[in-house]
matplotlib code that plots the C-alpha trace (Angstrom):
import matplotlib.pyplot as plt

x = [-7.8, -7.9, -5.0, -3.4, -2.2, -1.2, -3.7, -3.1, -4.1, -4.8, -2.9, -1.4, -2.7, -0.5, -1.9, -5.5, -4.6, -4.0, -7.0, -9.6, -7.9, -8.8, -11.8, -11.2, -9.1, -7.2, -6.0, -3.2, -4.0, -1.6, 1.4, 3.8, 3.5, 6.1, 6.3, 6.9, 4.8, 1.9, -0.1, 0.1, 1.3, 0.2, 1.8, -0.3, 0.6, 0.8, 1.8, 5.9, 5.8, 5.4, 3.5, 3.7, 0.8, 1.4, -1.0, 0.5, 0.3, 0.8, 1.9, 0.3, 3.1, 6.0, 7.9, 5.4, 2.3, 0.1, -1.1, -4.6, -3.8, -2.3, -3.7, -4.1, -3.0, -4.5, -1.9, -1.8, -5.2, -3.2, -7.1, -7.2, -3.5, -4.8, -8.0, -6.4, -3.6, -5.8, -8.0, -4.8, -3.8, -6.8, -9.1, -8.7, -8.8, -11.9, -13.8, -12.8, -16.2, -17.8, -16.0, -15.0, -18.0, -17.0, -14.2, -14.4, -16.0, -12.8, -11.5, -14.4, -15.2, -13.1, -11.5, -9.4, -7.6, -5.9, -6.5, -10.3, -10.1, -8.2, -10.6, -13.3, -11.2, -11.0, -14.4, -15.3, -13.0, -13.7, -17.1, -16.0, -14.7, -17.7, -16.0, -18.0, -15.1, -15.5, -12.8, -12.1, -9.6, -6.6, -7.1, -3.8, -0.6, 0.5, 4.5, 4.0, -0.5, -2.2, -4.8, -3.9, -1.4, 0.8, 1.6, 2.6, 6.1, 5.6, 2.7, 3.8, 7.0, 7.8, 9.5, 7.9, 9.6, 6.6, 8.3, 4.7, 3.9, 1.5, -0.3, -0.5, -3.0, -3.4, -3.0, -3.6, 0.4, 1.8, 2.8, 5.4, 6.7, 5.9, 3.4, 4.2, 3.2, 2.2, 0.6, -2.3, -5.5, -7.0, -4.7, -6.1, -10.2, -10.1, -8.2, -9.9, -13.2, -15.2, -12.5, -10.2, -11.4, -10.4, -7.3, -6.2, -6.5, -4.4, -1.2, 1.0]
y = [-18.6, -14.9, -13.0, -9.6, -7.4, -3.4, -1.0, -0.5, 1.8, 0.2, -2.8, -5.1, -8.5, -10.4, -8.7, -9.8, -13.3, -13.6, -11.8, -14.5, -17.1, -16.1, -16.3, -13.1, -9.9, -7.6, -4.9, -3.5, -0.1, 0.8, 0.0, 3.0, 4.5, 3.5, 5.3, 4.8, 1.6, -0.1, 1.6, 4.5, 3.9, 1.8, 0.4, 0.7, -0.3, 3.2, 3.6, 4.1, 1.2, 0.5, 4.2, 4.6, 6.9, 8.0, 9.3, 12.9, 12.5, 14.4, 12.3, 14.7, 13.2, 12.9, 9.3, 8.3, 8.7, 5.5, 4.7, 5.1, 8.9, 9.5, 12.5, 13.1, 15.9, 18.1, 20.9, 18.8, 17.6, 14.1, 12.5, 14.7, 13.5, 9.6, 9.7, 11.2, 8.3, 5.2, 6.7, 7.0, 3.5, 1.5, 3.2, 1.3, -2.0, -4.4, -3.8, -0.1, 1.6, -1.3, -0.7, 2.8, 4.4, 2.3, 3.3, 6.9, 7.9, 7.4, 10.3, 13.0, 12.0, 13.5, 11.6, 13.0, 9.5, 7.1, 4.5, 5.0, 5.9, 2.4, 0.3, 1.5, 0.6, -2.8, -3.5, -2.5, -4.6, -7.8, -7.1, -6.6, -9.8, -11.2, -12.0, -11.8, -11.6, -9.8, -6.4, -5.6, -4.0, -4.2, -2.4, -2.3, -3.4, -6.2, -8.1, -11.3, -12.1, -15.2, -16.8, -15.1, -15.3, -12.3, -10.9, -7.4, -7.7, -9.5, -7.7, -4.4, -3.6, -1.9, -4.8, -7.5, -11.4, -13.6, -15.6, -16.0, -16.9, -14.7, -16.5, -14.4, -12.3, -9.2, -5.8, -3.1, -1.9, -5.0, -5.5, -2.1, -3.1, -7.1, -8.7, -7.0, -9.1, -8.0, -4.8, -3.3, -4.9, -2.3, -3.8, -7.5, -6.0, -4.3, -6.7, -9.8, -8.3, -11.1, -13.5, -11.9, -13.6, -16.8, -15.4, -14.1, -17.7, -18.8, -17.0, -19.0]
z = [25.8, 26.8, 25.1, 26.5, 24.0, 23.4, 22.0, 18.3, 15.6, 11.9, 13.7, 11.4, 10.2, 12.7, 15.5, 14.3, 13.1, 16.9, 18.1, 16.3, 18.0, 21.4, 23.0, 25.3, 24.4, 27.3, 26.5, 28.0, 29.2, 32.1, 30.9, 30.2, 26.7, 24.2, 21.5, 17.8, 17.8, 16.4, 19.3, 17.5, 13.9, 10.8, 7.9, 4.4, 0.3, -1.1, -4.4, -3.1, -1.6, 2.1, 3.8, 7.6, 9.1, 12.6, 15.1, 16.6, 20.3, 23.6, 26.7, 29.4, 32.1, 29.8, 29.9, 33.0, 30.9, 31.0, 27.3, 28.9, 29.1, 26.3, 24.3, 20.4, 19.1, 17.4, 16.2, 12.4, 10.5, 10.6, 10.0, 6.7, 5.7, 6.7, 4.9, 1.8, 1.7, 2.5, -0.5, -2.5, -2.1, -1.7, -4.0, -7.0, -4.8, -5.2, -1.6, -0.8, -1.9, 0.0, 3.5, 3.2, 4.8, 8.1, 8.2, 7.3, 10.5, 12.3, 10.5, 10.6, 14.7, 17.3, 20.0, 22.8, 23.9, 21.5, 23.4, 23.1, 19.1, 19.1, 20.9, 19.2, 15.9, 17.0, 17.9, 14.3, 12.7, 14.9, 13.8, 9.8, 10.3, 12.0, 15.1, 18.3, 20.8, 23.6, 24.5, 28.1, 29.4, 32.2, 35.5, 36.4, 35.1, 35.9, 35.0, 34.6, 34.6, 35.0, 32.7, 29.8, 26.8, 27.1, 23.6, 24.6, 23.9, 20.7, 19.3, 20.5, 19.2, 16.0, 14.8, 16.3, 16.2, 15.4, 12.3, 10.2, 7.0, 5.2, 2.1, -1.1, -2.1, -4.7, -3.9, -5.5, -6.3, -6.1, -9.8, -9.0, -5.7, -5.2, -2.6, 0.6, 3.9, 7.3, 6.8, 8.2, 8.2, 5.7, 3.0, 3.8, 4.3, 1.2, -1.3, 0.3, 1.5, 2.9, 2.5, 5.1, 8.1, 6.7, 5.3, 9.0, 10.2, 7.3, 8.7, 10.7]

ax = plt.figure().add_subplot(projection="3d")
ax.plot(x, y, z, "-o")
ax.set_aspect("equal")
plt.show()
């Protein structure tokens, strides 16, 4: 079944457990922007613990603005600041030098939109996790659509309700802090390299 969810950046692992369960992904690109979400925030395992990275925007039309239109801003070198703390806290763990190159493009290519950096995100990490779903997106926003499962509620707030069950693995600061579940994909890619497909279909 075709699933509609938000845009996200680094999206956590819940959002892609759901994603290799669909056959079809919508995303949701005329909805108004919310902010302080996954669409444009990420949780990692940095050495303190649980590290959110956020994405400075600009919302060109204020509280109107679509989340197609939002802007990234460029007044802080926040790719700089990401880069530097996904190296801090996945460096040591047993994939990174493997999958790093992939992902370091994201922060030495401009984009303008977030919604585009996102997608493009995506597409990579459905293909890291040899997944040959198809992205399309909404051309309008619509309530209450048919013929898909509508997660944009429950995958896009900052605190979303799905009641899962994430199996443990090792990561990398996990004997200071404990296993934390949840997190962004990057902590499940690089701990679980090719393993993390089947460990996303594990959570439920």
């Amino acid at each position: 079944m075709a699933i509609l969810i938000p845009t996200a950046y680094l999206p956590p692992a819940c959002y892609m457990a759901e994603a290799l369960h669909a056959d079809k992904i919508v995303l949701e690109a005329f909805e108004t922007y919310s902010k302080q979400t996954i669409r444009n925030h990420c949780v990692i395992f940095g050495p303190n613990g649980r590290q959110i990275l956020s994405i400075p925007i600009v919302k060109p039309n204020g509280n109107h603005t679509l989340t197609k239109d939002v802007i990234i801003s460029t007044h802080q070198p926040w790719q700089k600041i990401h880069w530097r703390s996904i190296e801090t806290a996945y460096s040591n763990s047993p994939f990174f030098l493997f999958y790093q190159d992939m992902f370091l493009r994201f922060y030495e290519k401009q984009f303008k939109f977030l919604f585009d950096l996102n997608t493009e995100i995506l597409q990579l990490l459905l293909k890291t996790l040899k997944s040959g779903i198809s992205v399309t997106q909404t051309e309008k926003f619509e309530k209450s659509p048919a013929s898909v499962k509508d997660l944009r509620t429950i995958l896009g707030t900052k605190n979303h309700p799905l009641e899962l069950s994430y199996p443990h693995y090792t990561q990398v600061f996990e004997t200071r802090h404990g296993f934390l579940p949840g997190l962004s994909i990057l902590d499940v890619i690089f701990n679980l390299g090719p393993e993390a497909s089947s460990y996303l279909k594990s959570i439920g």
